[in-house]
C-alpha positions in Angstrom: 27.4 -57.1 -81.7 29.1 -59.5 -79.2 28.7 -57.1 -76.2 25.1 -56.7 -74.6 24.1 -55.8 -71.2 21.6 -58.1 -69.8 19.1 -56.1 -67.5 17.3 -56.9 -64.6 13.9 -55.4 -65.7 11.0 -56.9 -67.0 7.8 -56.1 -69.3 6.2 -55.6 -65.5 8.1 -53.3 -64.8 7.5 -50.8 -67.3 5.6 -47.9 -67.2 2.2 -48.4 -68.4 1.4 -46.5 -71.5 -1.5 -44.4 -70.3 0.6 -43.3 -67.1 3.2 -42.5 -69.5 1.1 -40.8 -72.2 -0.8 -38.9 -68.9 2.5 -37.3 -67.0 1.4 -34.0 -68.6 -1.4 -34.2 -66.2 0.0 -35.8 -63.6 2.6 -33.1 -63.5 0.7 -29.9 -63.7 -0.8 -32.0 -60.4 2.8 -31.7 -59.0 3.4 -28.7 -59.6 6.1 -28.7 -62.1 9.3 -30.6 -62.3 11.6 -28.3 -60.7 12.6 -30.4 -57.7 12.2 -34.2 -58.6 15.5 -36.1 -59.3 12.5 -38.7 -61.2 14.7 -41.8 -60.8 13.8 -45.6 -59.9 12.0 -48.2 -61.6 7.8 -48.0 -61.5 6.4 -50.1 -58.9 3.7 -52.6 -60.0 1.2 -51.2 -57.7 1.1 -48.4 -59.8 -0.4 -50.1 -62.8 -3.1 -50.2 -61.3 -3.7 -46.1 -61.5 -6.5 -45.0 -63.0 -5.7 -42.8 -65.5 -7.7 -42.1 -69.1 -5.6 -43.0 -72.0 -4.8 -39.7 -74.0 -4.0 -40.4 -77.8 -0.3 -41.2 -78.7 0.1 -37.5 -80.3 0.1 -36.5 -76.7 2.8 -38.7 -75.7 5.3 -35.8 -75.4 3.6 -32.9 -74.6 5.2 -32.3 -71.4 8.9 -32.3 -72.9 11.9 -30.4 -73.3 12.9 -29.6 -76.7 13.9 -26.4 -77.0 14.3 -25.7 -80.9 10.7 -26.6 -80.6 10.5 -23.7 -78.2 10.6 -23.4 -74.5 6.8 -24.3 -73.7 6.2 -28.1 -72.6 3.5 -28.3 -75.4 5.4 -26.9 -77.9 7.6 -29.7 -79.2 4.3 -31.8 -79.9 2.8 -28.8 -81.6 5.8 -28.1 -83.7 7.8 -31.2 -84.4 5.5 -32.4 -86.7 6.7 -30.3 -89.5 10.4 -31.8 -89.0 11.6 -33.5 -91.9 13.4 -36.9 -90.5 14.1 -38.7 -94.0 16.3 -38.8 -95.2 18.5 -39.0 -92.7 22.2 -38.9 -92.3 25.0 -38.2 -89.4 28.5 -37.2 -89.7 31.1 -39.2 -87.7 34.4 -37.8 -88.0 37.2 -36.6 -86.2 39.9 -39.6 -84.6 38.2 -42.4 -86.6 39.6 -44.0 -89.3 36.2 -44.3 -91.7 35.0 -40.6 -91.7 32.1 -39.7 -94.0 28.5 -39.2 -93.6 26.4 -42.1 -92.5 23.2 -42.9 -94.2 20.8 -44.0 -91.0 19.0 -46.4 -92.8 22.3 -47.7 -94.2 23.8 -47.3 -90.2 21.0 -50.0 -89.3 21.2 -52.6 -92.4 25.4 -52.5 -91.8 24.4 -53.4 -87.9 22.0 -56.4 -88.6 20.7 -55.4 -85.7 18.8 -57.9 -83.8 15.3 -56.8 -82.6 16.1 -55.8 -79.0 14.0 -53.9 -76.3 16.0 -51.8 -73.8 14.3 -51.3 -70.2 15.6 -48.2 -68.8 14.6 -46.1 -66.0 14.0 -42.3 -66.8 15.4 -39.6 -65.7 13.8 -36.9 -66.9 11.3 -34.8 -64.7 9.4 -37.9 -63.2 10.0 -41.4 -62.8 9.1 -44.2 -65.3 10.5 -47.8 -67.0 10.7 -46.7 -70.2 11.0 -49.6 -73.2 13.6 -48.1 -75.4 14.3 -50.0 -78.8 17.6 -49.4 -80.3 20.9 -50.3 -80.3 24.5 -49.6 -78.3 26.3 -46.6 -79.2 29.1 -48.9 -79.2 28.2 -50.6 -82.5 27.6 -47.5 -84.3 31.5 -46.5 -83.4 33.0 -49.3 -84.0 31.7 -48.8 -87.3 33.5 -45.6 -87.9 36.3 -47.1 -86.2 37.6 -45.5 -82.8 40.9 -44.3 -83.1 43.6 -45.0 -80.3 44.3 -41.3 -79.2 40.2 -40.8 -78.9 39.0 -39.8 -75.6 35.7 -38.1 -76.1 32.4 -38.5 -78.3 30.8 -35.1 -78.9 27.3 -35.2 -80.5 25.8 -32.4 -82.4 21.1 -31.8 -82.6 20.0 -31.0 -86.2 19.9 -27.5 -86.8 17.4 -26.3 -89.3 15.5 -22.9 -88.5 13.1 -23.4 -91.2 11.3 -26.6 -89.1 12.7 -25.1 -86.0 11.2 -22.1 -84.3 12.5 -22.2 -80.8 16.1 -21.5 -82.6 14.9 -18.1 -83.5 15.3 -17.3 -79.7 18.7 -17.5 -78.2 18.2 -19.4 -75.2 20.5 -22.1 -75.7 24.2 -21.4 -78.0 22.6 -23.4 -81.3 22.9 -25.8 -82.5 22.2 -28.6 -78.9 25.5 -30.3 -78.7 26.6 -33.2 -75.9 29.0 -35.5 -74.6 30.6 -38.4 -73.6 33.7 -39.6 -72.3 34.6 -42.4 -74.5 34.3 -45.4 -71.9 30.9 -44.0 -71.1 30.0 -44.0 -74.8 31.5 -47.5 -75.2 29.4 -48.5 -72.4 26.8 -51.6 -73.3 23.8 -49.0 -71.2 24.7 -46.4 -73.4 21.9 -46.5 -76.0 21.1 -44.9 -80.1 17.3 -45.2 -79.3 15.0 -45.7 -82.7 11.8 -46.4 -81.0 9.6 -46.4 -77.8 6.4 -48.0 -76.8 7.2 -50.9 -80.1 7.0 -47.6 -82.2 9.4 -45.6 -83.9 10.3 -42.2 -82.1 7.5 -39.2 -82.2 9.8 -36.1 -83.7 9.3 -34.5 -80.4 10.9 -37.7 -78.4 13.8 -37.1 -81.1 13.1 -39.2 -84.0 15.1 -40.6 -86.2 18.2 -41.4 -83.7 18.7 -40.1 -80.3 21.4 -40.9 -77.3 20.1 -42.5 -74.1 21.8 -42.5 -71.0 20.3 -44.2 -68.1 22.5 -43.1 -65.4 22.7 -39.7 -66.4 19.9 -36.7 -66.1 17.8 -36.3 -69.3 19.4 -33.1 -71.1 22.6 -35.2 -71.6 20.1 -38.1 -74.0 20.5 -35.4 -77.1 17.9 -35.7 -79.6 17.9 -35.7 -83.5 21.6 -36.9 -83.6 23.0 -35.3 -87.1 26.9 -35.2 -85.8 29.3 -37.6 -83.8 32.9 -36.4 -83.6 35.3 -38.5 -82.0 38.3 -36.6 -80.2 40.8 -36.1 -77.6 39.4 -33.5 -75.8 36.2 -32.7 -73.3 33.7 -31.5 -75.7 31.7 -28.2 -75.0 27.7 -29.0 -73.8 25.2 -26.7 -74.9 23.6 -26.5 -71.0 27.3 -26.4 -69.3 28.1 -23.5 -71.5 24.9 -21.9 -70.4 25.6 -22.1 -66.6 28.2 -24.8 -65.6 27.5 -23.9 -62.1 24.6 -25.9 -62.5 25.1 -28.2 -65.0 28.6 -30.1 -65.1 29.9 -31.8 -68.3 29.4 -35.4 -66.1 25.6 -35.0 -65.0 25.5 -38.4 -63.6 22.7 -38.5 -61.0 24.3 -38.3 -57.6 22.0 -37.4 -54.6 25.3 -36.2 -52.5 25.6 -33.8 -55.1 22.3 -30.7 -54.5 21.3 -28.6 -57.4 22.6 -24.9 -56.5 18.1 -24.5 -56.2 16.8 -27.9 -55.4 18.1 -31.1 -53.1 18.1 -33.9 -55.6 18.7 -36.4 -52.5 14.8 -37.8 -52.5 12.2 -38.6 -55.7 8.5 -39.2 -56.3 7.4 -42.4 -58.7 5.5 -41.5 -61.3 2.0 -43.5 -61.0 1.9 -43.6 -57.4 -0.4 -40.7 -56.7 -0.2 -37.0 -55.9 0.5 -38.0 -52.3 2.8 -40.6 -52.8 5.6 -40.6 -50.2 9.4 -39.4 -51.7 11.7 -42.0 -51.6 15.8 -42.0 -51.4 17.3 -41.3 -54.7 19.6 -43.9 -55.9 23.2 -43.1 -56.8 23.9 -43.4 -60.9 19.9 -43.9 -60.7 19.9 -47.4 -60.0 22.7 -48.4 -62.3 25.6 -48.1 -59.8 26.9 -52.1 -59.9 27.1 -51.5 -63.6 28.7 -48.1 -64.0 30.6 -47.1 -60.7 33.6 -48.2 -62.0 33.9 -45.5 -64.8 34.5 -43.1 -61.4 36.7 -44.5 -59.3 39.5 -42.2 -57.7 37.0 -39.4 -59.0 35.9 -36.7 -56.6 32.0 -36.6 -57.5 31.3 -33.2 -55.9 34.3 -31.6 -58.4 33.3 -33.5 -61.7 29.5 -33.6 -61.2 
């Protein structure tokens, strides 16, 4: 618990809950998310917006969740039947206390302090987004890392009775991820529990989900229910669907363009329809605290 990363970011900062519960609408306004990089920290300004609260059940209804189905409603209209206690997640692999981890039992071994993460979003828009959790770190050095680990590959619940969108083969079921293992051991690298000073909606992937600031969105995998620890490069679900597009790194680099999209320039979230783009940061802002994990890589080969 020794190791914490101390952000810049404050409580003003932060998105304000109706513009967050709103990006549904404000995105249909856009147009769709196709070509925003959504990066940056949420001016101030744009608290003042004007924007009618919707109710927290619509907090996620413009999300990806695919076992929900591939509709941006669909996750809020079909999570709800997900059955998130108990819970438990497998860590095995190179770690030298294997077994399956009881999540409330995960968080009383902790004694996790009460902690609030500020982390801009990368998702389809841009937003501060107050994360409560804990470092990913904590929860493997639990397990205990083994010396010859290299990688952290993390497996989505699978369960087609709650899940309907895994009736469809869009994706190779079930969701997995990865890490590297410095980037997993990283202090940013988060096991989110809650948002908004409430515990995860199923559809924001309750009861444990990864969150990586500096990387795009589909690399925070939801509904954690494996962790393997091992020495090689993990498959991803959306690499092994069309690496050409999505490489096993994903870190947010505006040098790099999406094959059907420039990610070079974003568009805050809360400044209006007809807000000017602005410059996309490099590792979305978080580049004096993770750069380091790249040197001597070539960013355009390992994107």
């Amino acid at each position: 618990m020794a190791r914490r990363w101390t952000n810049t970011l404050t409580a003003a900062d932060v998105t304000p809950k109706a513009t967050f519960l709103n990006r549904r609408q404000i995105m249909a306004g856009l147009g769709g998310a196709a070509g925003l990089a959504g990066l940056g920290a949420l001016p101030q300004a744009a608290q003042a917006q004007e924007l009618e609260p919707n109710s927290w059940e619509d907090v996620t209804t413009y999300c990806n969740y695919y076992e929900f189905g591939t509709g941006k409603g669909d996750p809020a209209k079909y999570a709800g039947q997900l059955t998130t206690s108990p819970w438990s997640v497998k860590i095995d692999g190179l770690v030298d206390r294997p077994g399956d981890y009881d999540f409330q039992q995960i968080l009383g071994e902790m004694t996790l302090e009460e902690r609030i993460y500020r982390f801009r979003c990368v998702e389809a828009w841009s937003m501060v987004v107050p994360w409560t959790g804990f470092e990913l770190a904590d929860l493997l050095n639990l397990a205990g890392v083994q010396s010859g680990a290299k990688y952290v590959a993390f497996e989505t619940l699978y369960r087609p009775s709650e899940m309907p969108g895994t009736a469809y083969q869009v994706l190779d079921w079930p969701y997995r991820e990865g890490l590297r293992l410095d980037e997993a051991m990283h202090p940013l690298t988060l096991m989110a529990t809650g948002i908004f000073g409430q515990d995860l909606p199923n559809q924001n992937g309750a009861p444990l989900r990864l969150v990586v600031p500096w990387k795009y969105g589909f690399k925070s995998i939801k509904s954690i229910v494996r962790i393997t620890l091992t020495d090689k490069e993990p498959e991803t679900s959306w690499n092994m669907a069309n690496a050409r597009e999505y490489g096993f790194y994903s870190n947010v680099n505006p040098e790099v363009s999406h094959p059907r999209w420039s990610q070079a320039s974003e568009r805050r979230l809360g400044g209006g329809l007809f807000a000017s783009r602005q410059d996309t940061l490099m590792f979305n802002g978080y580049s004096d605290e993770v750069a380091s994990l790249y040197d001597g890589m070539d960013l355009t080969k390992f994107f």
